[in-house]
DOLOTOR-57066 format. One record per residue (C-alpha): residue number from 1; x, y, z. Coordinates in nm, 3 decimals. Example, Ala and Ser with C-alpha at 12.3 -4.5 7.8 and 13.67 -1.06 7.14 Angstrom:
2
+-----+---------+---------+---------+
: seq :      xx :      yy :      zz :
+-----+---------+---------+---------+
:   1 :   1.230 :  -0.450 :   0.780 :
:   2 :   1.367 :  -0.106 :   0.714 :
+-----+---------+---------+---------+
***
This chain:
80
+-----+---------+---------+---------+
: seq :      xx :      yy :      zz :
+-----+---------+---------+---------+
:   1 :   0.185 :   2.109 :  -1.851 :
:   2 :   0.264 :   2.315 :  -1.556 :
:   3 :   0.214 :   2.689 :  -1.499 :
:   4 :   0.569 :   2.723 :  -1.309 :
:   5 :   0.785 :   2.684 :  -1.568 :
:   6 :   1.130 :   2.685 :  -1.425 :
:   7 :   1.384 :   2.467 :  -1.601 :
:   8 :   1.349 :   2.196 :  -1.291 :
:   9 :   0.961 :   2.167 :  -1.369 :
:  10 :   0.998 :   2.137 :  -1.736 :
:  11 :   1.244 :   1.892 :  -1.667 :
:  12 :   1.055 :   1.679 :  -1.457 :
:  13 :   0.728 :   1.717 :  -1.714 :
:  14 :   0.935 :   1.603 :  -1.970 :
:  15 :   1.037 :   1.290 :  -1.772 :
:  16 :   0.697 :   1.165 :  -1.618 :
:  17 :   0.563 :   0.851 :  -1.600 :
:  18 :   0.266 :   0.911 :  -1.538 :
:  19 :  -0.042 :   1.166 :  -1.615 :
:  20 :   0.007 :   1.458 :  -1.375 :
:  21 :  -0.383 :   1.594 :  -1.355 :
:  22 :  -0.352 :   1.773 :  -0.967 :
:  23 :  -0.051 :   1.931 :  -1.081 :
:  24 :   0.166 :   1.818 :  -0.835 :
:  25 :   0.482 :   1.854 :  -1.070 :
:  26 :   0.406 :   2.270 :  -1.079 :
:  27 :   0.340 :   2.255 :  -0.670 :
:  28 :   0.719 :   2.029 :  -0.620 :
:  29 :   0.859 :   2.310 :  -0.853 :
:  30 :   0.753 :   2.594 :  -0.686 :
:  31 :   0.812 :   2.482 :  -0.323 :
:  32 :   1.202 :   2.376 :  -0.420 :
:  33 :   1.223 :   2.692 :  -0.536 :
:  34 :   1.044 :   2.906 :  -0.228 :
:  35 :   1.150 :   2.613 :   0.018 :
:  36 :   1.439 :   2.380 :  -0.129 :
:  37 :   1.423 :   2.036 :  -0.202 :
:  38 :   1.395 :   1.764 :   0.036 :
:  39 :   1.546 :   1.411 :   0.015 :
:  40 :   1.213 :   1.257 :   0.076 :
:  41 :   1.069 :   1.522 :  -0.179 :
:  42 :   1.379 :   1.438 :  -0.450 :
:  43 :   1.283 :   1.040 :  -0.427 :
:  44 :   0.967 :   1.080 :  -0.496 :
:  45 :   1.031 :   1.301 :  -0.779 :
:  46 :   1.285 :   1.038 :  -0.913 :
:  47 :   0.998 :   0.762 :  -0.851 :
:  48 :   0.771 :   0.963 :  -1.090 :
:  49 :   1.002 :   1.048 :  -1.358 :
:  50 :   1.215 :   0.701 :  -1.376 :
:  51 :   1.536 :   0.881 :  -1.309 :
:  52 :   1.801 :   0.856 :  -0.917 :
:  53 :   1.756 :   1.109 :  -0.690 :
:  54 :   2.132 :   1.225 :  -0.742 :
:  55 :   1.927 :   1.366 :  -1.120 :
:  56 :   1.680 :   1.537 :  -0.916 :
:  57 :   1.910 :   1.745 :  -0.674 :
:  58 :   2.173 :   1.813 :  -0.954 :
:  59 :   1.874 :   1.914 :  -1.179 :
:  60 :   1.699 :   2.124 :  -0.916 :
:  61 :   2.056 :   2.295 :  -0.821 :
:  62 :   2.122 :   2.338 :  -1.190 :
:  63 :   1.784 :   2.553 :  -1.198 :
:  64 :   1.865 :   2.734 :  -0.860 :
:  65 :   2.198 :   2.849 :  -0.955 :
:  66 :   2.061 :   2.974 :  -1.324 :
:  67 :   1.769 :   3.153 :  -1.166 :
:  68 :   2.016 :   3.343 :  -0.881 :
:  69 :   2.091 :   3.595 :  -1.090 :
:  70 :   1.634 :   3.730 :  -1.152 :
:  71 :   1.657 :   3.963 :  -0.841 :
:  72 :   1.924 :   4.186 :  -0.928 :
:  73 :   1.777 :   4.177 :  -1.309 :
:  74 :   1.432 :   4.310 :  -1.181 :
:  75 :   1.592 :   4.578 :  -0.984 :
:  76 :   1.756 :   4.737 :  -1.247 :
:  77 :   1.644 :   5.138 :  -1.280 :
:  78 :   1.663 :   5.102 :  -1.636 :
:  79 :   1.431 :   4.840 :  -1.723 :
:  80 :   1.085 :   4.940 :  -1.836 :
+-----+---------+---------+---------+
***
């Protein structure tokens, strides 16, 4: 299982076809959240987890629209 675990990775580890032993599901999470996700990126992901690359991006926007809101959380004074 991967370190990263945004709802897009978890989604994709729970879909896999395949044995994931480089981690490569944890490195496509991280860099389409840092970087966005490709459409060369979002086929291959679909490849690997038997799903259409339409899943992927709505998935991965899904994720990117929940996690908008971490900044301003992390900023707040109040938090200890």
């Amino acid at each position: 299982m991967a370190r990263f675990h945004s709802g897009f990775t978890c989604w994709i580890e729970q879909r896999l076809l395949r044995e994931d032993p480089d981690d490569l599901t944890e490195a496509i999470g991280a860099l389409a959240r840092t970087e966005g996700l490709s459409p060369q990126v979002a086929d291959h992901v679909a490849a690997m987890s038997g799903t259409t690359s339409k899943d992927v991006v709505t998935t991965c926007q899904g994720d990117d629209t929940e996690c908008a809101g971490a900044p301003e959380t992390f900023d707040r004074p109040d938090l200890t």
